[in-house]
TORKOL-4160 file (C-alpha; in steps of 0.2 Angstrom, whole numbers, padded with zeros to 4 digits, m for minus):
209
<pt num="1" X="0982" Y="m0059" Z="0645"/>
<pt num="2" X="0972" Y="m0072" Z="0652"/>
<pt num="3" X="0983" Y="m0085" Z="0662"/>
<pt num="4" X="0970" Y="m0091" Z="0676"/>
<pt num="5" X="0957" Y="m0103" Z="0674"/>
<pt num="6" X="0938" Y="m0103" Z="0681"/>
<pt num="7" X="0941" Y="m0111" Z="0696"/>
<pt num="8" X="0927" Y="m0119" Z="0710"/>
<pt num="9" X="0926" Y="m0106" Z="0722"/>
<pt num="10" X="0926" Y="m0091" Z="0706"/>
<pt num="11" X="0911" Y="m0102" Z="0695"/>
<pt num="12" X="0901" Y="m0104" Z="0712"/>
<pt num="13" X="0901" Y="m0086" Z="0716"/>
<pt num="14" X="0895" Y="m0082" Z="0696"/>
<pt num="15" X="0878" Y="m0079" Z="0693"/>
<pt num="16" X="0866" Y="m0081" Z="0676"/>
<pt num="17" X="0867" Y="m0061" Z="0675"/>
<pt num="18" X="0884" Y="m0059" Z="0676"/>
<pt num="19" X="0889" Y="m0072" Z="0666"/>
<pt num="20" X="0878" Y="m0067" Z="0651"/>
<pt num="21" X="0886" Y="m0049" Z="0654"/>
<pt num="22" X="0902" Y="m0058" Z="0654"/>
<pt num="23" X="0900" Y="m0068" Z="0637"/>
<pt num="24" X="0892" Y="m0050" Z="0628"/>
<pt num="25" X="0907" Y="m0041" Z="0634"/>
<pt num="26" X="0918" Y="m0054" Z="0625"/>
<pt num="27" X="0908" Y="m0052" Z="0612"/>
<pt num="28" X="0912" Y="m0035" Z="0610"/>
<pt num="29" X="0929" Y="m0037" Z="0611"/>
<pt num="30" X="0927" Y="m0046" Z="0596"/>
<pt num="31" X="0919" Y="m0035" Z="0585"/>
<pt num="32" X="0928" Y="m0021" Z="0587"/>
<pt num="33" X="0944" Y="m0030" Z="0588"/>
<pt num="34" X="0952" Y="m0030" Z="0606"/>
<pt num="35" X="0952" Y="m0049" Z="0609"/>
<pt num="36" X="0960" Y="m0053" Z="0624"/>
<pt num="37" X="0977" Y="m0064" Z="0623"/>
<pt num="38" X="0977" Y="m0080" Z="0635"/>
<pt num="39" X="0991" Y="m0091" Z="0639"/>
<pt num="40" X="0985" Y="m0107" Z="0632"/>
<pt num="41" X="0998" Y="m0117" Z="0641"/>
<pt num="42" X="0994" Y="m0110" Z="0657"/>
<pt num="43" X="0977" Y="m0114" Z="0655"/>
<pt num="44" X="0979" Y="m0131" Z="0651"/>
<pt num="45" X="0990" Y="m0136" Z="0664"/>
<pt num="46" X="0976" Y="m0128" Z="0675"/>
<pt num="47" X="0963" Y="m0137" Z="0668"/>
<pt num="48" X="0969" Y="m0155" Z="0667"/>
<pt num="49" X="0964" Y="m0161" Z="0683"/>
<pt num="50" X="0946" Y="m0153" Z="0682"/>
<pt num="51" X="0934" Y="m0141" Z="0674"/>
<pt num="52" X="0921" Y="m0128" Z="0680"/>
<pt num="53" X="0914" Y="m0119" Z="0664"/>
<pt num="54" X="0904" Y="m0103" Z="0666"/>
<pt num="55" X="0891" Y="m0108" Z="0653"/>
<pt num="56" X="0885" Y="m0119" Z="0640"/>
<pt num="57" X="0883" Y="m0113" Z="0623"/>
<pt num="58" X="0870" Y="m0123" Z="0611"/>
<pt num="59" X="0877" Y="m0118" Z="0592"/>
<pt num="60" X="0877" Y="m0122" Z="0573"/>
<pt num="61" X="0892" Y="m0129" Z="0566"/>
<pt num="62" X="0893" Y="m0117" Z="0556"/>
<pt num="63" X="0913" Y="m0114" Z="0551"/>
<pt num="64" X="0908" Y="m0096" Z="0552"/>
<pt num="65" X="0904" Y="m0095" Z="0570"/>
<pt num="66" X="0919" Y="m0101" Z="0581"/>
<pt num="67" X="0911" Y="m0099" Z="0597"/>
<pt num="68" X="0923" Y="m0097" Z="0608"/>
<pt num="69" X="0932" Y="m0087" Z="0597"/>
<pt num="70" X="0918" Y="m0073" Z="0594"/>
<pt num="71" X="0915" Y="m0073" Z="0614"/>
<pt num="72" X="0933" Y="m0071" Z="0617"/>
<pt num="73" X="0932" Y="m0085" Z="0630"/>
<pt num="74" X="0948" Y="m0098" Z="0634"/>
<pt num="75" X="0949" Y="m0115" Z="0637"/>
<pt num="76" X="0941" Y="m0120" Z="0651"/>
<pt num="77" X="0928" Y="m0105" Z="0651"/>
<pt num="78" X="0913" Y="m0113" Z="0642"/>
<pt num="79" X="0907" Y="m0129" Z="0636"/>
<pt num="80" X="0899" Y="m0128" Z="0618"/>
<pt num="81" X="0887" Y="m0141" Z="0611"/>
<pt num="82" X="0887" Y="m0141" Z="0592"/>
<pt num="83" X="0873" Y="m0146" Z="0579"/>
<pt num="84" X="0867" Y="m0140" Z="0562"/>
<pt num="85" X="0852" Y="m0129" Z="0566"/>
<pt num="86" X="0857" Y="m0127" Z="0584"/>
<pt num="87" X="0841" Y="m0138" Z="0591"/>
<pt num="88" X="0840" Y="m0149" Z="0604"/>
<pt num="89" X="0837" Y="m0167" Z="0605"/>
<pt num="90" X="0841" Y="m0178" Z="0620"/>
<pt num="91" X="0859" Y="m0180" Z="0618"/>
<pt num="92" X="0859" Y="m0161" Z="0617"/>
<pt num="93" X="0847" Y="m0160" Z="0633"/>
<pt num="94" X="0858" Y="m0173" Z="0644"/>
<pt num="95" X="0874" Y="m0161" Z="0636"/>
<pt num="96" X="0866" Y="m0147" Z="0644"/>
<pt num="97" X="0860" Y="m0154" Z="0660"/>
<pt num="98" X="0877" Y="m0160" Z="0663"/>
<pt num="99" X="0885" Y="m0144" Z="0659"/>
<pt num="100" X="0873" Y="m0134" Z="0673"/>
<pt num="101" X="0867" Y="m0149" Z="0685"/>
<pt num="102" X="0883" Y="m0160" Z="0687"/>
<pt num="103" X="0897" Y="m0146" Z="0681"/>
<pt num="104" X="0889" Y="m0131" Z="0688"/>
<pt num="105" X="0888" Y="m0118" Z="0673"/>
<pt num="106" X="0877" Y="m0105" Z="0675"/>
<pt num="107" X="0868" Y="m0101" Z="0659"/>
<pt num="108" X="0862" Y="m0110" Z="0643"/>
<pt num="109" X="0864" Y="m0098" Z="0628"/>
<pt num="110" X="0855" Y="m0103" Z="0613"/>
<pt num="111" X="0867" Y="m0095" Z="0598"/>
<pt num="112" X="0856" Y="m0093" Z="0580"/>
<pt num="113" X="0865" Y="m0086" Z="0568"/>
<pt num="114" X="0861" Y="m0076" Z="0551"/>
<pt num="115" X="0857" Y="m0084" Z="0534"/>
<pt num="116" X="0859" Y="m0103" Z="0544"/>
<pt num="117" X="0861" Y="m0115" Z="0531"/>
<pt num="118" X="0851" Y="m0127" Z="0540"/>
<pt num="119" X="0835" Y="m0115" Z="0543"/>
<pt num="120" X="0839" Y="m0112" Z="0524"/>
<pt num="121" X="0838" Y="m0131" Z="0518"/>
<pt num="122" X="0822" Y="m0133" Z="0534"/>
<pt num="123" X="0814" Y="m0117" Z="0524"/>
<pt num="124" X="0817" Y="m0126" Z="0506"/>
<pt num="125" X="0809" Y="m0143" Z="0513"/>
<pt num="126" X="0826" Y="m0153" Z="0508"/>
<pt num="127" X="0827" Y="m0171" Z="0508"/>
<pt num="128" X="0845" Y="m0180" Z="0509"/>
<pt num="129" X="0848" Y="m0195" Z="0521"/>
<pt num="130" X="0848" Y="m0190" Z="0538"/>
<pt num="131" X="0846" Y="m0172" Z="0533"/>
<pt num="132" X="0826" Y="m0175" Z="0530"/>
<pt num="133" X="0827" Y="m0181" Z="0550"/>
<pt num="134" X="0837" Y="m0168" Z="0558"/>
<pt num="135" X="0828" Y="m0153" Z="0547"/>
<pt num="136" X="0813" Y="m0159" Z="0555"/>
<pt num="137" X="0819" Y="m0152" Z="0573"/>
<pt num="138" X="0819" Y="m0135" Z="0564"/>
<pt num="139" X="0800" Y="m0136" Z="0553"/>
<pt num="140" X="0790" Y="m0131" Z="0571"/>
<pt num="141" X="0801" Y="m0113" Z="0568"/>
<pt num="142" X="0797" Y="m0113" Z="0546"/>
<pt num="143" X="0777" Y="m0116" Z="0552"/>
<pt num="144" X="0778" Y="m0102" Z="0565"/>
<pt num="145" X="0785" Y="m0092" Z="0552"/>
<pt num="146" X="0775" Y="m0094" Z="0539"/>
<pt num="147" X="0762" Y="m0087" Z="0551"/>
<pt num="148" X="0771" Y="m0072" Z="0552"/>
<pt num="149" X="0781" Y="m0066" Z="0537"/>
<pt num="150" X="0774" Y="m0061" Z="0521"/>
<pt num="151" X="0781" Y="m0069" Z="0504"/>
<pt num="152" X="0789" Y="m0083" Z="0498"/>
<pt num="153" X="0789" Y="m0096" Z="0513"/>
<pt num="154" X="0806" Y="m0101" Z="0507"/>
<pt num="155" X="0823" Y="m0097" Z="0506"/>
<pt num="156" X="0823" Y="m0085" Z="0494"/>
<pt num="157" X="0815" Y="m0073" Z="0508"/>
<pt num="158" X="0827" Y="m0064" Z="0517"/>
<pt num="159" X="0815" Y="m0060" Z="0529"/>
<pt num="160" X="0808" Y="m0079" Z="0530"/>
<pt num="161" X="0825" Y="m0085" Z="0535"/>
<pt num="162" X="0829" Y="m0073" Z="0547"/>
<pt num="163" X="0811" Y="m0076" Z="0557"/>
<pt num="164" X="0815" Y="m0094" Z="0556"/>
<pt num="165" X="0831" Y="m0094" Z="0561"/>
<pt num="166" X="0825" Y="m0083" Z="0578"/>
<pt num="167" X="0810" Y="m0092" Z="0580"/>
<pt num="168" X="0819" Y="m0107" Z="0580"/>
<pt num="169" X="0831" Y="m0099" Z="0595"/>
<pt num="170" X="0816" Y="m0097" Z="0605"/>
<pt num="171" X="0806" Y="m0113" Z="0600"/>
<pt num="172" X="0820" Y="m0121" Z="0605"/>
<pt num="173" X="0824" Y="m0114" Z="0623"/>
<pt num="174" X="0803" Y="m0116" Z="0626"/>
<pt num="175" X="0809" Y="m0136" Z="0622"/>
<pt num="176" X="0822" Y="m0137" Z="0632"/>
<pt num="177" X="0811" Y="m0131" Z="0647"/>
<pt num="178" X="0798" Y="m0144" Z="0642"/>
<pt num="179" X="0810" Y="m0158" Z="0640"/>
<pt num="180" X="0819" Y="m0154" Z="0655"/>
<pt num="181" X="0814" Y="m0154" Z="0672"/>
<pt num="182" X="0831" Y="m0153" Z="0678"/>
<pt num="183" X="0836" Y="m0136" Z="0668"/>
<pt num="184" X="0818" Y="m0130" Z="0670"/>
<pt num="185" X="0820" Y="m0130" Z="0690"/>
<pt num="186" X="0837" Y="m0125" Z="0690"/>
<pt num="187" X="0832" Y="m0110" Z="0682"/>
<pt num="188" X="0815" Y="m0106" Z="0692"/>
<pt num="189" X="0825" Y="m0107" Z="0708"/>
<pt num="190" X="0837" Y="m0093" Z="0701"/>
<pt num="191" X="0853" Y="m0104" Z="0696"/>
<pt num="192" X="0854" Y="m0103" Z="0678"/>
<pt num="193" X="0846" Y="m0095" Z="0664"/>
<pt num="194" X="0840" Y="m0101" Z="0648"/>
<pt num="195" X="0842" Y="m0087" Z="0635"/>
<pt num="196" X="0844" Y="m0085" Z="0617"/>
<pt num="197" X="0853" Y="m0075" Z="0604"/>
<pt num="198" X="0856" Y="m0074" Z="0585"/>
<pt num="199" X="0875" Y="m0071" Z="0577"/>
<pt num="200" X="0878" Y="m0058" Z="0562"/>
<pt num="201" X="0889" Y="m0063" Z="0550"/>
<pt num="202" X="0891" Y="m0048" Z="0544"/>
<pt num="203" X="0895" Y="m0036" Z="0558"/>
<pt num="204" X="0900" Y="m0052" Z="0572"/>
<pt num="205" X="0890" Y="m0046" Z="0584"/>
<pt num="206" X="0877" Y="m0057" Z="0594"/>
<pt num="207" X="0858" Y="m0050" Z="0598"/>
<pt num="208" X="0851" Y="m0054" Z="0612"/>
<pt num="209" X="0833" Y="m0062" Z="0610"/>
């Protein structure tokens, strides 16, 4: 059971690798069952006077993917930035750069996930509000995919919406780069890394990009 906290002295000593192994482990708890148990109370009382979190995780909302719950992490573990379509923007950039720069996380993990019902709608060209706006974030990865798949460039294609939703992963980790000198540094000199991975719904696994 976990009953300890990430502490200064253990998140300094982390490194990108080992965290990612870290997160996939938990993930494997997961799918086959073994989650670990954590003393919740513990953890908060830990917590409350600080936070050093191992990673940052850029995700859907998806009610399907409960991040810290298919990584098997605790509180205190990871920080988790939410949006329909898992893009960034620069609120999501400043989360992230917090998270690694000011909070000293170790890895950005871009988390895609099968049949995203925002890739869907972005593949669909739907208009609704502020929907129309944000789906735009994702139209660089339906263009791309369109190049690429054969078919129906909508979301009746299977195999549209799943290129979409990984080219959308990996657009959107070349973006943070670009955006970002901060992250973009931080992970030349060798203190974070930016990766990305794409969530199963059927099986719970996460693939690595």
């Amino acid at each position: 059971m976990k009953n300890i906290a990430v502490t200064k002295d253990v998140q300094t000593a982390l490194t990108p690798n080992g965290v990612l192994q870290d997160l996939l482990e938990g993930n494997n708890r997961f799918v086959n069952g073994k989650l670990e148990g954590a003393d919740n109370a513990a953890l908060v009382n830990q917590t409350t006077g600080g936070q050093f979190p191992k990673a940052v995780v850029l995700s859907c909302i998806d009610s399907r993917v409960p991040v810290e719950t298919v990584l098997d992490q605790a509180i205190g573990d990871i920080f988790v930035a939410r949006v329909a379509g898992n893009f960034e923007n620069v609120d999501i950039l400043g989360s992230l750069e917090y998270s690694c720069k000011a909070a000293g996380s170790k890895l950005v993990l871009v988390l895609g996930h099968e049949s995203c019902g925002a890739v869907k709608a972005a593949c669909d060209g739907v208009e609704l509000g502020n929907i129309t706006a944000m789906l735009e974030n994702i139209m660089p990865a339906v263009r791309k995919s369109a190049d690429e798949v054969e078919g129906e460039a909508n979301s009746s294609n299977s195999e549209f919406v799943a290129k979409t939703v990984a080219n959308n992963v990996n657009l959107t980790i070349n973006r943070i780069r670009e955006k970002s000198q901060i992250l973009k540094e931080m992970e030349d000199n060798g203190e974070i890394a930016i990766v990305g991975g794409v969530y199963s719904l059927h099986t719970g696994k996460v693939e690595m990009l």
